[in-house]
C-alpha positions in Angstrom: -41.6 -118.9 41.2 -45.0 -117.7 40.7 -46.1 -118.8 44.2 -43.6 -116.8 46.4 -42.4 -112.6 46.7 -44.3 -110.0 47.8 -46.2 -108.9 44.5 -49.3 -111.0 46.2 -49.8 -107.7 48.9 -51.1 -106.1 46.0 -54.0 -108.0 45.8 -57.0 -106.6 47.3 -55.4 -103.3 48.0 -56.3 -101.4 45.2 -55.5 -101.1 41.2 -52.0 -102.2 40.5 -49.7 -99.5 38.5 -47.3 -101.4 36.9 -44.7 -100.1 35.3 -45.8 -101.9 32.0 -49.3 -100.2 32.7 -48.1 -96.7 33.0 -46.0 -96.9 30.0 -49.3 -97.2 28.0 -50.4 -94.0 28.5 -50.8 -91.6 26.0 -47.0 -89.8 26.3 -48.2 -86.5 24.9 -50.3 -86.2 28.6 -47.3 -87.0 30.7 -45.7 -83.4 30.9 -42.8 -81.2 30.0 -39.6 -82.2 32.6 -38.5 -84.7 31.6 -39.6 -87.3 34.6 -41.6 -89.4 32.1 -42.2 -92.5 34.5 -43.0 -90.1 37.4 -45.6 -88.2 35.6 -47.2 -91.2 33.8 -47.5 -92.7 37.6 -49.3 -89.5 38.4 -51.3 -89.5 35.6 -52.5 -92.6 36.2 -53.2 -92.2 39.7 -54.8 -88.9 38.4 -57.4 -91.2 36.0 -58.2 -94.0 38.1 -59.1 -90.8 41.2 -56.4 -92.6 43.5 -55.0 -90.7 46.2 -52.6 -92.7 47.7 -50.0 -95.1 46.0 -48.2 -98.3 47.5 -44.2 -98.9 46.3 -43.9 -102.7 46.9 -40.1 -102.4 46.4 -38.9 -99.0 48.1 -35.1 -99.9 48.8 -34.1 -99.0 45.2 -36.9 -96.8 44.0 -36.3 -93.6 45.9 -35.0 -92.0 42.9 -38.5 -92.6 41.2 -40.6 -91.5 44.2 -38.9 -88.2 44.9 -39.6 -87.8 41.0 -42.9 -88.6 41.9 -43.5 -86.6 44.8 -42.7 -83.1 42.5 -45.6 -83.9 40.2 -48.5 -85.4 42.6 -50.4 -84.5 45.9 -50.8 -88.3 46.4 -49.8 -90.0 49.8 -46.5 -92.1 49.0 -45.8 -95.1 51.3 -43.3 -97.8 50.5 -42.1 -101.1 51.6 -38.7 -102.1 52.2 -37.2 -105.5 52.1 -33.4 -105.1 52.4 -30.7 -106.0 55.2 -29.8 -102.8 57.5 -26.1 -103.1 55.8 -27.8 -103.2 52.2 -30.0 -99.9 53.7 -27.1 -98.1 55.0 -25.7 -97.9 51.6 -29.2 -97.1 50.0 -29.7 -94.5 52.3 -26.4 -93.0 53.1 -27.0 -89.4 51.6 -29.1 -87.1 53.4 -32.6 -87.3 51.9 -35.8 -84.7 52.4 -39.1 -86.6 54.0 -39.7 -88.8 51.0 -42.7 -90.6 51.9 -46.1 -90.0 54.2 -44.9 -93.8 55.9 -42.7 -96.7 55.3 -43.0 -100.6 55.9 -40.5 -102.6 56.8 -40.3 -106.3 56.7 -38.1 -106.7 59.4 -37.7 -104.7 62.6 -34.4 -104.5 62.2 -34.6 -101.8 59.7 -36.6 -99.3 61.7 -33.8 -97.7 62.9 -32.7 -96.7 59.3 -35.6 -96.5 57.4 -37.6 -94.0 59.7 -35.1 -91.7 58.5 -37.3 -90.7 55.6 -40.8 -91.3 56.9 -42.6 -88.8 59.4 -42.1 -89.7 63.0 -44.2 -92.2 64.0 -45.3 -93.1 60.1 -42.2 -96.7 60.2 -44.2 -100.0 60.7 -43.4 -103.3 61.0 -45.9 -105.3 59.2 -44.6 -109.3 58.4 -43.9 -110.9 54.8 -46.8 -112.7 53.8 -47.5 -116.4 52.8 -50.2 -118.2 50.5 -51.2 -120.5 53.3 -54.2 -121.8 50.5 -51.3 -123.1 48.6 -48.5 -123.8 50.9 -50.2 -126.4 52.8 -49.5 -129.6 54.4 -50.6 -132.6 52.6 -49.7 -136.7 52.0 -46.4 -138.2 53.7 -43.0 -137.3 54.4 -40.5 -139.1 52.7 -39.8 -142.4 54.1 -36.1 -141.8 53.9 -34.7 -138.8 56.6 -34.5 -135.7 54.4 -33.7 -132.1 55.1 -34.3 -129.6 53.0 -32.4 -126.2 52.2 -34.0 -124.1 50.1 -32.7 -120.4 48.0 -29.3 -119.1 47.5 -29.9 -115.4 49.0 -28.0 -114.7 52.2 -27.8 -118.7 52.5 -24.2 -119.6 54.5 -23.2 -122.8 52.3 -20.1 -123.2 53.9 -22.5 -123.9 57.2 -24.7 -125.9 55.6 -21.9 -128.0 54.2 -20.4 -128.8 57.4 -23.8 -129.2 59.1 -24.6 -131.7 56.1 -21.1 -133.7 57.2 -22.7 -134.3 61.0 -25.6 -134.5 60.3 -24.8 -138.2 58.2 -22.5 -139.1 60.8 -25.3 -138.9 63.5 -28.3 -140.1 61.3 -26.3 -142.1 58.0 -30.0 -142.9 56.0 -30.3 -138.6 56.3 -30.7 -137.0 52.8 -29.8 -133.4 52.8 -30.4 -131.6 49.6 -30.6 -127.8 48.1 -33.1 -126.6 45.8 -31.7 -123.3 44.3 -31.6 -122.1 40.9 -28.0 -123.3 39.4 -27.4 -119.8 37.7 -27.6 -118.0 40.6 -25.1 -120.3 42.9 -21.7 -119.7 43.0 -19.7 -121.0 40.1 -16.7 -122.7 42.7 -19.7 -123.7 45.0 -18.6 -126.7 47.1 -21.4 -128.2 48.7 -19.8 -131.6 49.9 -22.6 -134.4 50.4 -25.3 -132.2 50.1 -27.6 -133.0 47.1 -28.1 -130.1 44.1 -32.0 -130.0 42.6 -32.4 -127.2 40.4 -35.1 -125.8 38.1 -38.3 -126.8 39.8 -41.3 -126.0 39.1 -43.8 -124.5 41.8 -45.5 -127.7 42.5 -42.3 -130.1 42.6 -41.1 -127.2 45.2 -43.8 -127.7 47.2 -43.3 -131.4 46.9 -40.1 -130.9 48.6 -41.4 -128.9 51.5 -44.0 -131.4 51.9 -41.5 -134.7 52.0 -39.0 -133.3 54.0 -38.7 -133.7 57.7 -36.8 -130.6 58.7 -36.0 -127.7 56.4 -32.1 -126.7 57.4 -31.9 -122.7 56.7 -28.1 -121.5 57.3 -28.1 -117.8 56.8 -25.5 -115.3 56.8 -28.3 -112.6 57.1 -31.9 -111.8 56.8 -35.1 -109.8 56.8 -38.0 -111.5 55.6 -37.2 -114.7 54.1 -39.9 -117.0 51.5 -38.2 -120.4 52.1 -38.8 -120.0 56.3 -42.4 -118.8 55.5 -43.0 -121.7 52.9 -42.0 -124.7 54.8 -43.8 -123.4 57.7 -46.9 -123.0 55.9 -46.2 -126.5 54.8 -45.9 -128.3 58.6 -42.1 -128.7 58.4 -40.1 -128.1 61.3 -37.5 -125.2 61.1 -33.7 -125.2 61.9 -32.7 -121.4 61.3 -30.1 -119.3 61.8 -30.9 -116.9 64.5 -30.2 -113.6 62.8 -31.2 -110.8 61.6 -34.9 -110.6 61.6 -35.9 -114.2 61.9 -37.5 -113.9 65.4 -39.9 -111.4 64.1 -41.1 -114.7 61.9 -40.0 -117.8 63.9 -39.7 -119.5 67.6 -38.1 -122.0 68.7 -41.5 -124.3 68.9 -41.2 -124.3 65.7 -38.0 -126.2 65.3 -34.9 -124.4 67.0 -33.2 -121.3 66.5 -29.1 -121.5 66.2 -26.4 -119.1 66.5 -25.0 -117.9 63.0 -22.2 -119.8 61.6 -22.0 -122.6 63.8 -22.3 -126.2 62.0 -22.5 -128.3 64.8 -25.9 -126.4 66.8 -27.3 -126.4 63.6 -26.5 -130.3 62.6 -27.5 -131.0 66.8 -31.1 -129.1 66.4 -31.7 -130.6 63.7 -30.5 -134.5 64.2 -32.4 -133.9 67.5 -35.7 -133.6 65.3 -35.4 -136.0 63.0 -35.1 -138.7 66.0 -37.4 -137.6 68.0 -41.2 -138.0 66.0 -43.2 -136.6 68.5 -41.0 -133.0 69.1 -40.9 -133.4 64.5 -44.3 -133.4 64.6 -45.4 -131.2 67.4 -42.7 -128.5 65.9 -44.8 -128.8 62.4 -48.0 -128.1 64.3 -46.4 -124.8 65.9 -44.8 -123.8 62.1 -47.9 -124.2 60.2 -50.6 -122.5 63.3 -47.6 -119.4 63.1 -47.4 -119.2 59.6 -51.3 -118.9 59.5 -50.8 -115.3 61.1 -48.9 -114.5 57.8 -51.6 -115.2 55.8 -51.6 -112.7 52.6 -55.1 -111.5 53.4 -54.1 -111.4 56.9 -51.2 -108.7 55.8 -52.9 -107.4 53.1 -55.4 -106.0 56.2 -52.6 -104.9 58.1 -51.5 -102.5 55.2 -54.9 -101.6 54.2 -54.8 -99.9 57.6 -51.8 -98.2 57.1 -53.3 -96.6 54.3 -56.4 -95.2 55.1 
């Protein structure tokens, strides 16, 4: 999707260095060792007279950056996106001071990630959202629908069951998944629960914008596009309370439930889709958080960081 990930903090911040980019440089400038990537990076910093360079995805690029580092003067910060688990495996070997300051996503990865930044150079700075084209707009469907959206770190077994009470409670309720159908698990038993797949960006936000509640079992978390989406789109959120969802969502927004358990996750979210007025005050408080989240509102907040 064209309209979701994190490559949209790169606008405004500076010139982009794509990987693609670098490789167009003229090979015969990019040095003796060996580190052909790292020294076309630092040639191109070199030409375009940056002094500072932004790795949108640091989690599996320290490799690259500590090549980097040996052949530039340029301040390195990076961003990371995984799961602590995911991070104690990336970072399990002792590692010099790769960086001049890390972003994390989620507060949870502090702890690890500071590791490898200067003390006092970790900040939290939030996912962003294109709140110009996640909006609120038109109708919700005239049937009960919930909506689960993605397949990463998404607890299917939970939803499954939660889809079960969920149309014993409320029987006209339409709970569907839109996830890409490669990426799903091939034994995937999803019960009741309805599969769309293959959507383009505008019937996806078709979806946020009919739904009534958007149902998010996780197993884990950092930041997450689908929570950020329907938000930005006035739908009420019934989310697992993990990981680093708080540093995104409150329970004005829709309700917060413990991991794994089907029945306050089917109870939150029956609860809103009987009750219009808490539906539609809970869509209010989702779209005025997910304003703060703003990409221009985060591009600032890294622009600062920089400097």
């Amino acid at each position: 999707m064209q309209r979701s990930g994190y490559h949209h903090v790169a606008k405004g911040l500076g010139l982009p260095l794509q990987r693609q980019t670098t490789r167009l440089l003229p090979s015969r400038l990019s040095g003796l060792n060996g580190d052909y990537e790292a020294n076309q990076i630092a040639l191109a910093l070199k030409i375009t007279r940056r002094d500072c360079l932004l790795v949108v995805d640091g989690d599996y690029e320290l490799k690259l950056i500590g090549q980097i580092r040996r052949v530039t003067q340029a301040r390195i910060y990076a961003v990371f996106h995984q799961i602590p688990k995911a991070l104690e495996q990336i970072l399990a070997d002792p590692r010099p001071l790769l960086l001049d300051g890390a972003v994390c996503v989620a507060r949870c990865q502090i702890p690890l990630v500071q590791a490898i930044a200067p003390p006092g150079k970790t900040w939290f700075v939030p996912h962003g959202v294109d709140t110009d084209y996640f909006t609120p707009c038109g109708p919700r469907s005239d049937q009960p629908r919930v909506l689960c959206v993605g397949w990463h770190y998404r607890d299917f077994d939970t939803l499954r069951e939660t889809a079960d009470l969920i149309a014993r409670a409320v029987p006209a309720a339409l709970v569907r998944l839109v996830a890409a159908s490669s990426l799903l698990p091939s034994e995937l038993d999803l019960g009741r629960v309805e599969l769309v797949t293959d959507l383009s960006d505008e019937q996806l936000l078709e979806e946020y914008r009919r739904a009534w509640v958007v149902l998010l079992p996780l197993t884990d978390a950092t930041a997450n596009n689908s929570l950020l989406e329907s938000m930005a789109c006035g739908t009420p959120i019934v989310v697992s309370d993990i990981g680093g969802v708080r540093d995104y969502v409150g329970p004005e927004c829709g309700a917060l439930c413990p991991p794994l358990d089907a029945k306050a996750h089917a109870a939150a979210t029956v609860e809103l889709l009987l009750d219009s007025f808490r539906r539609v005050a809970a869509g209010h408080a989702a779209r005025t958080r997910a304003e703060t989240y703003a990409w221009p509102i985060v591009q600032a907040q890294i622009r600062r960081i920089l400097v």
